[in-house]
C-alpha positions in Angstrom: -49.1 102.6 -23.6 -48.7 100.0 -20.7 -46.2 97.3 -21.2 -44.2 94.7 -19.7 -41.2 93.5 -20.4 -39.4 90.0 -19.4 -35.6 89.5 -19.4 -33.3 86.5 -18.2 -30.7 86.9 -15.9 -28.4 87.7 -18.3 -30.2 90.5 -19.6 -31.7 88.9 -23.0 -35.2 89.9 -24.1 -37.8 87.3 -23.4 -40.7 88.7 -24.4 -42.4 92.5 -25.0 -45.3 93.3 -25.0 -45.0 95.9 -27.3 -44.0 93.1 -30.0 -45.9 90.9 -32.1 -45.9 87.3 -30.0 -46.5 84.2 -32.1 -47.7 81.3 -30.2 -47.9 77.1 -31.2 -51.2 76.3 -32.5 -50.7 73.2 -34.1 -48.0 70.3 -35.0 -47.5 67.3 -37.0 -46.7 65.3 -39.9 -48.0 65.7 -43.6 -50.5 64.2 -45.1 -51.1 63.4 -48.8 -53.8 65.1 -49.7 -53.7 65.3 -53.6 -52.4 65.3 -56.8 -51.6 68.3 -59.3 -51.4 67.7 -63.0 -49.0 69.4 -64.6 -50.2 71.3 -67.9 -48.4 70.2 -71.5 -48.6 72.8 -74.3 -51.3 72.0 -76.9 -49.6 72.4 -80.0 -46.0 74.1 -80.7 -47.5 76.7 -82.8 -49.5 78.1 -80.1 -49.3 81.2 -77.9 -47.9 79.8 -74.4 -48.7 83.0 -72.7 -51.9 82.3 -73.0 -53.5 79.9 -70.5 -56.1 78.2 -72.5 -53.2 76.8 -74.8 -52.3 74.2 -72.0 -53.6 71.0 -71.0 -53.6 69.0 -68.3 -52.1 65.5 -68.8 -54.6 62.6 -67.9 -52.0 59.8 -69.1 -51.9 57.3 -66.3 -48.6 55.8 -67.6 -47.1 59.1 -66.7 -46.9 60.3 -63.1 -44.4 62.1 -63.6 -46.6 64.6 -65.2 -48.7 65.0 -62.1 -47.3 66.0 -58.6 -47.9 65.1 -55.2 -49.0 67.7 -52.7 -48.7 66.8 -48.8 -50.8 69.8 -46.5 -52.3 70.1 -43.3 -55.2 72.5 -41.9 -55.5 74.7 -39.4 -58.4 76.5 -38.0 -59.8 79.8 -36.5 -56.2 80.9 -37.7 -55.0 84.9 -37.7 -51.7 85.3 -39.5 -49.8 81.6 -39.4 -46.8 81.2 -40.3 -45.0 77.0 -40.6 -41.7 76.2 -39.6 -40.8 72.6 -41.1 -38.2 69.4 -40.2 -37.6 67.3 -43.1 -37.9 68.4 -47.3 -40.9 71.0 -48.6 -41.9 73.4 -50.8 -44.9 75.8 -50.6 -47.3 75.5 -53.0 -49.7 77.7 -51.5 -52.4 77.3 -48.8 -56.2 77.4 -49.4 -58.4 79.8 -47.2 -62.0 77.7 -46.9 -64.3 79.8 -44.1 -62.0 79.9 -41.0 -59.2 76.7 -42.5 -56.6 77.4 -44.1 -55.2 74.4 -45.5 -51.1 74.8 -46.1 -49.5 72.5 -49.3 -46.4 71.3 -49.8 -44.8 69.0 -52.9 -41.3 67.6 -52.5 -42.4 66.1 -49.3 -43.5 62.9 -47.6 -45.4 61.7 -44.6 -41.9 62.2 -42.7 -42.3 65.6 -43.3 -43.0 68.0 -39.7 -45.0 71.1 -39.6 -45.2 73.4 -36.7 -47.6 75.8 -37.4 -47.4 79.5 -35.2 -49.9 81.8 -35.0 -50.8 84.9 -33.3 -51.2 84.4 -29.7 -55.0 84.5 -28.7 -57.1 84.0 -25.8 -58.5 80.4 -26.2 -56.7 77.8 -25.1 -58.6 76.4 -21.7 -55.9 76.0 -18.5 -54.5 77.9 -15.7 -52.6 79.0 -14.2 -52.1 81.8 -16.7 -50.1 85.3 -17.5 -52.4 87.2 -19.9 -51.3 90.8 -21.2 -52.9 93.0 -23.7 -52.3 96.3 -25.2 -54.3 99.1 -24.9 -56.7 98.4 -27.3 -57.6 95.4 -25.5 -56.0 92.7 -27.9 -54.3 89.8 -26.3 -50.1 90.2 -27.0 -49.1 86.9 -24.5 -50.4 84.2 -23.4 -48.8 81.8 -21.2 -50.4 79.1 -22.0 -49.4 78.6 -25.9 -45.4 77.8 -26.4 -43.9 80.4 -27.7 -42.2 81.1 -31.2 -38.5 81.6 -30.4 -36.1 82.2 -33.2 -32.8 81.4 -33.0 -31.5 82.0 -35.6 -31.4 82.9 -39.3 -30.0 82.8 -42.7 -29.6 83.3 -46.4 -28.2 80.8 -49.0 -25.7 81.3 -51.4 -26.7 83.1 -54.8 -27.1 81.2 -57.9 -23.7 80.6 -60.1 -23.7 83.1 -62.8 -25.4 81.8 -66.5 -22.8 79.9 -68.5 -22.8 78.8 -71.8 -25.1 79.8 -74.8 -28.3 78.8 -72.9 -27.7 80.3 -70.2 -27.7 77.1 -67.7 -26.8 77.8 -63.8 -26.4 76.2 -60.3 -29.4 77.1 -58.0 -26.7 77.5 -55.4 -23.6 78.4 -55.4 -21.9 74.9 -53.6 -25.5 73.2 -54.2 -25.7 69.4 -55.2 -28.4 68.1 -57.7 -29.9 65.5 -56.7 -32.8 62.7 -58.0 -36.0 62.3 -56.5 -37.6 59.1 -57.4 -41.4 58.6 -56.6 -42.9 55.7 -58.1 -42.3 52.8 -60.3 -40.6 54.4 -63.9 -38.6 56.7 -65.2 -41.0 59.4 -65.8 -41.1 59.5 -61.8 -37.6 60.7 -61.7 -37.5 64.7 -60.9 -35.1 66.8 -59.6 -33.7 68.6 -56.5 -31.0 71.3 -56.4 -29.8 71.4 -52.3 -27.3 73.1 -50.1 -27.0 72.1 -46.5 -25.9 74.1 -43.9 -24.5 72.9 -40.7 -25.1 73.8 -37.4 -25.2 72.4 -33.9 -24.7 68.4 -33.9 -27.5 66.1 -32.5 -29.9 69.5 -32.5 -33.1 69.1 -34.5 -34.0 72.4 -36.4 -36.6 73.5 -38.0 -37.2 76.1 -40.9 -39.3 78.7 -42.4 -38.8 80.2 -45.8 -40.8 83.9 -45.7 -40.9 84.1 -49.5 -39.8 81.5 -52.1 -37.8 81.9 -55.7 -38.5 80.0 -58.8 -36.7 78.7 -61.8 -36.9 75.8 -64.6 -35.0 72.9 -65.0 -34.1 71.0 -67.9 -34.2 67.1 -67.3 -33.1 64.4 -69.3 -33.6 61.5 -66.9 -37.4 60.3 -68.5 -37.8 59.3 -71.3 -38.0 62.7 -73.4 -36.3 65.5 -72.1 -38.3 68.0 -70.3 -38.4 71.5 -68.8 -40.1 72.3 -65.8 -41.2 75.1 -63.0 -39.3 74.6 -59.7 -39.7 76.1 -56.3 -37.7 77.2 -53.9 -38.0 75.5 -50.1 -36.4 75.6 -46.3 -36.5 72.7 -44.0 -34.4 71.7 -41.0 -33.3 68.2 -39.6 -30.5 67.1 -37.4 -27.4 69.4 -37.0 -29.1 71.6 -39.0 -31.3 73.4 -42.4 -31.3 72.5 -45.9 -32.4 74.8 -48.9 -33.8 73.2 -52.1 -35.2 73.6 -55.4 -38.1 71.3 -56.2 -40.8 70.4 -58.9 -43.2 73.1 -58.3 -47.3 70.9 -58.3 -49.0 71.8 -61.5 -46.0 73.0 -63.1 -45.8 73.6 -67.1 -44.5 70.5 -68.7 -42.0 71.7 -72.0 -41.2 68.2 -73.5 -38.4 67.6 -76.7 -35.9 70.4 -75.1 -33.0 68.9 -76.2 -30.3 70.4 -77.1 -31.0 72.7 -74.2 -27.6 71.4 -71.5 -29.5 69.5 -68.4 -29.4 72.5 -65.2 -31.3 75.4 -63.6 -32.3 78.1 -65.8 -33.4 81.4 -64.5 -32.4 81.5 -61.3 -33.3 84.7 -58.9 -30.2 86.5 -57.4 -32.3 88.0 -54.9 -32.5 86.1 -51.6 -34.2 85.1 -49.2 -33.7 84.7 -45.4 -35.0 81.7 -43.8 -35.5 81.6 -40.1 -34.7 78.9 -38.0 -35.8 77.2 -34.3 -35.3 74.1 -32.6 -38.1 72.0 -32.2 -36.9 69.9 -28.6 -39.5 71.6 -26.1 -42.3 72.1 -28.6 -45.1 69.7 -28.2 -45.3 67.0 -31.0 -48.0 66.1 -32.5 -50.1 69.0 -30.8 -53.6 70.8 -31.7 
């Protein structure tokens, strides 16, 4: 198969032709786009495996019971992937003909996406370097920026369950800490985070492949409550974060006490997030 293969001067691989090469298709902030209602059990007595037992809460006086999702779109999109700067989780993206729309809760408009995709040839410009395999399918194109990781890494596990109910810290050396997002207490939810330092002055950015998810027992409103969290990666200055956040539609248990306030359930497999810097990538582009 014919290839070509790029290296610095000091022998580094640039690119390969043989490899999969993402390119920058489109950057930004967040946007809010909507609001998920988390689901309350109808009655105590009932079955929660079963979805119809759950409602969705339409209590204005309580937005605490609904979450707010901040996405973006992308087009005519292959296989994207989004590294972010500043705090996310995943909810899911929406495929609608050729958008795919990517949400987020835990966020805010200062929230950064950059969105990579497989590179392809049609982006207008010259001059160019175009290869393609021997199938005919575009590997490089010199025209997109290029993704280039590097570096990556895996948080700490969770502590191990203590006590009679089990309760944990997401991470090992993580700090809980309030999110507050509008105007009573029922607003007040919960992150579990553990920064990780790396070069000063440096903006990163982050992308978590696959996500974990746990509950978390809260007494700050003004019942206590149990609800779904998801796990996120973002960079920022000098270097990533990972969190646990309110996951957007999440099950709302309310009356949990005597259940200690924590993280229950946590996964003790991990994952790996990968990491870039964000100063010669365009912003906003696409």
């Amino acid at each position: 198969m014919p290839k070509l293969v790029v290296k610095k001067e000091d022998g580094t691989l640039l690119f390969d032709t043989n490899n999969i090469t993402y390119g920058l298709v489109k950057s930004g902030y967040l946007a809010y786009s909507s609001s998920w209602t988390r689901r309350t059990l109808k009655s105590a007595q009932l079955d929660p495996n079963d979805g119809a037992n759950w409602t969705a809460s339409t209590s204005v006086n309580d937005p605490a019971r609904y979450d707010q999702m901040w996405s973006f779109t992308v087009t005519n999109a292959k296989s994207p992937i989004v590294f972010i700067v500043g705090s996310g989780t995943l909810n899911g993206s929406v495929t609608s003909g050729t958008s795919i729309t990517f949400h987020y809760s835990n966020a805010s408009t200062s929230t950064k996406f950059y969105c990579f995709d497989l590179m392809a040839d049609n982006i207008a410009g010259s001059p160019y370097l175009k290869t393609y395999n021997s199938a005919g399918l575009l590997t490089f194109n010199s025209l997109q920026t290029p993704l280039n990781i590097v570096g990556a890494y895996t948080p700490p596990a969770p502590t191990a369950p203590s006590g009679a109910w089990g309760v944990q810290n997401a991470y090992n050396g993580g700090v809980s800490v309030s999110r507050y997002a509008g105007v009573d207490a029922w607003t007040i939810k919960m992150d579990c985070r553990f920064d990780v330092a790396l070069t000063a002055g440096v903006e990163y950015a982050a992308y978590l492949p696959w996500s974990r998810g746990c509950g978390y027992n809260d007494f700050q409103g003004p019942t206590p409550c149990m609800y779904a969290v998801l796990e996120g990666a973002y960079g920022r200055v000098g270097g990533i974060s990972f969190m646990f956040g309110a996951s957007g539609g999440s099950t709302l248990t309310q009356g949990t006490a005597p259940r200690p306030v924590g993280w229950y359930n946590v996964p003790t497999l991990l994952p790996t997030a990968l990491i870039i810097t964000t100063a010669n990538l365009p912003f906003p582009f696409g």
